[in-house]
C-alpha positions in Angstrom: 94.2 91.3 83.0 97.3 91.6 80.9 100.3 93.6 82.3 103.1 95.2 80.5 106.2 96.6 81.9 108.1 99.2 80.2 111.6 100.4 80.8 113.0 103.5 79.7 116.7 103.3 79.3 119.3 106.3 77.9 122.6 104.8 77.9 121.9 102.1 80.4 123.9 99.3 79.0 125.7 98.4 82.2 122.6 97.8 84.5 120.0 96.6 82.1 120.6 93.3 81.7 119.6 92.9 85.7 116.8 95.0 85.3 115.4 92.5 82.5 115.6 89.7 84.4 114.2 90.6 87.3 111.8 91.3 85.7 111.5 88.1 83.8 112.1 86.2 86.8 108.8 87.5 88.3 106.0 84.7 90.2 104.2 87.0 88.0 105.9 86.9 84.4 104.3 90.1 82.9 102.5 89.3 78.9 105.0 92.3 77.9 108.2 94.0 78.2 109.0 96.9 76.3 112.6 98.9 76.7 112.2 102.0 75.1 115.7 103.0 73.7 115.6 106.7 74.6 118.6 107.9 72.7 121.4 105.8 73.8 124.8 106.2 72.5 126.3 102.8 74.2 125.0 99.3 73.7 121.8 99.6 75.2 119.6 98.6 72.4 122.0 95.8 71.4 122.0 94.5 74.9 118.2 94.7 75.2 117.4 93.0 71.8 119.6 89.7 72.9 117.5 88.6 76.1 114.4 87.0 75.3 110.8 88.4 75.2 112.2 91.6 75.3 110.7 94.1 72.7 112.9 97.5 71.8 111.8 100.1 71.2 113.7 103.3 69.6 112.8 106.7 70.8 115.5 109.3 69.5 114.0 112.4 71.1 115.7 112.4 74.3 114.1 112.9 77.8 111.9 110.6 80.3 108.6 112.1 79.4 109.2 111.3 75.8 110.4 108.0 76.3 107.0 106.8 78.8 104.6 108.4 75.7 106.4 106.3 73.5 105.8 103.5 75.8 102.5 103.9 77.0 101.8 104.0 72.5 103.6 100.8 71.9 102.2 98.8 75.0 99.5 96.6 74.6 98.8 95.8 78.3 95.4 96.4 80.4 98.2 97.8 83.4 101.1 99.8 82.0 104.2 99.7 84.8 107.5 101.5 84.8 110.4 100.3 85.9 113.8 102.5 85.7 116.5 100.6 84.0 118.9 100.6 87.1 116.3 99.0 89.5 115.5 95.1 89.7 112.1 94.4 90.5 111.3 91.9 93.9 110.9 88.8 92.7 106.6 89.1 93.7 106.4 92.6 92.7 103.7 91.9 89.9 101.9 89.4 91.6 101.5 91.9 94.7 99.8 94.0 92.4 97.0 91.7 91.5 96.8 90.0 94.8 96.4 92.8 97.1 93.0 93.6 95.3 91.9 89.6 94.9 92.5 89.1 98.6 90.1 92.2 99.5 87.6 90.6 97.4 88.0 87.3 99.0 87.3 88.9 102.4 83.9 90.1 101.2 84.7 93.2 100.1 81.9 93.5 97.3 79.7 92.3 99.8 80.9 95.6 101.5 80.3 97.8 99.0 76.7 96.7 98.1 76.0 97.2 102.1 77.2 100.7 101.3 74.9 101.0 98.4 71.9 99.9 100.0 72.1 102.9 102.5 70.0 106.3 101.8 73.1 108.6 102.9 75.8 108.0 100.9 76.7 108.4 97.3 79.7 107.4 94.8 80.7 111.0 95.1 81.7 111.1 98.9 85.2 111.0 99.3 85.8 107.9 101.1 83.4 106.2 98.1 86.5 107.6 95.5 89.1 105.4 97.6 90.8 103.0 95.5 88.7 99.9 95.1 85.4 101.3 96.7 84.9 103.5 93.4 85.4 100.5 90.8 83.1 98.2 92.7 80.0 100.5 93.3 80.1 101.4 89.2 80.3 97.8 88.5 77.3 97.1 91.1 75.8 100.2 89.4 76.2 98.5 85.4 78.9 100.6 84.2 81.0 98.1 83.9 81.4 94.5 83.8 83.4 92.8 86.4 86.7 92.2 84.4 87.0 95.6 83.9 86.4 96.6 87.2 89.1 94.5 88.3 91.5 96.0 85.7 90.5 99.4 86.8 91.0 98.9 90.6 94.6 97.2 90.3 95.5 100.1 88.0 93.9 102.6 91.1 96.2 100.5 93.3 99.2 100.8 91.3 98.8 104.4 91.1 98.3 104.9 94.2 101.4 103.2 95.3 103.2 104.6 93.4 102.4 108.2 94.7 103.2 107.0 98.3 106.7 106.4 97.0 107.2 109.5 95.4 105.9 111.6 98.3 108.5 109.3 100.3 111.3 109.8 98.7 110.6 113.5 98.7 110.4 113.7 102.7 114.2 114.4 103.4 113.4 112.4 106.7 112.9 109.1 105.1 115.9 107.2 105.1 116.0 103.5 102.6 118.0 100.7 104.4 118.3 97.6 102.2 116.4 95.3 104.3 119.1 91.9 104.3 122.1 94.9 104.7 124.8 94.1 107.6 124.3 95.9 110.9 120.5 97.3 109.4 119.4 96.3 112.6 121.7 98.0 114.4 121.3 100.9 112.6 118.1 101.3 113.0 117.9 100.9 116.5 120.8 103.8 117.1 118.3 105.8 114.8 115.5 105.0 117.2 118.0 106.1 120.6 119.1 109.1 118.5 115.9 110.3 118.1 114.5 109.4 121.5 111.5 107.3 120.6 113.3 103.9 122.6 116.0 104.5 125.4 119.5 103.7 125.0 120.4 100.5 126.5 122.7 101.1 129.8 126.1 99.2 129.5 
């Protein structure tokens, strides 16, 4: 499976560079990384073009939506990932990706799936059959597909699926993000927990 990783950036000269890196720096290197060039009036397709196996890509219609169509028609990649030009990727952020899914497999989790197959009740139509992974595997078992593709298909179900857990997330105004290697995160968090009475406040 071939990933490519696309950045839109409008004017993002300044935090690029880190961006790119990070992303270059993955356990996982991905086989392509676009930065669309979404209008910029600064340096940002200069900037871009000078770090290595980094492909530009001008978009001069401004606006995010524009700039991910233009990415998603340039990439080449079986998995197409965003990444906003201000963030810096984890340094196994890709690799998750693919190994989350490989690890199921390696736990017998085909094996699973024909067990499901083999009973008279259930069909690929149930909802719990459309969860991500279970739906891949049972069209591959059925010949739809062959098993490269499935693969393909359920780390792209996995990424999407991720990646509406963090939207609804940082939609819940109750969430709060604390930088995990932050001074006093601990501590923070625990005076969270008192303040909202889910551990008692230590006496003294």
């Amino acid at each position: 499976m071939t990933i490519s990783v696309i950045v839109c950036a409008h004017n993002e000269a300044r935090y690029l560079p880190a961006c790119l890196y990070s992303v270059l720096a993955q356990s996982r290197i991905p086989d392509e990384l676009l930065v669309i060039n979404n209008a910029s009036t600064d340096e940002t397709p200069l900037v871009a073009s000078q770090i290595p196996r980094v492909r530009v890509v001008d978009e001069p219609r401004k606006g995010l939506v524009v700039a991910r169509e233009t990415g998603r028609r340039h990439a080449s990649g079986d998995l197409l990932i965003y990444l906003d030009a201000d963030c810096r990727a984890p340094l196994t952020w890709l690799e998750r990706i693919e190994r989350r899914f490989d690890a199921m497999v390696a736990e017998g989790f085909v094996g699973e799936v024909e067990g499901l197959r083999a009973r008279d009740d259930l069909t690929p139509n149930m909802p719990s059959l459309r969860s991500v992974g279970y739906r891949q595997i049972w069209a591959h078992l059925a010949g739809d597909y062959g098993w490269d593709e499935a693969r393909t298909r359920a780390i792209v179900a996995t990424r999407q699926y991720a990646k509406r857990q963090l939207t609804w997330l940082r939609s819940d105004t109750r969430c709060e993000a604390w930088p995990a290697f932050a001074p006093g995160v601990v501590d923070r968090y625990l005076e969270r927990l008192v303040r909202e009475r889910l551990i008692g406040a230590k006496n003294g």
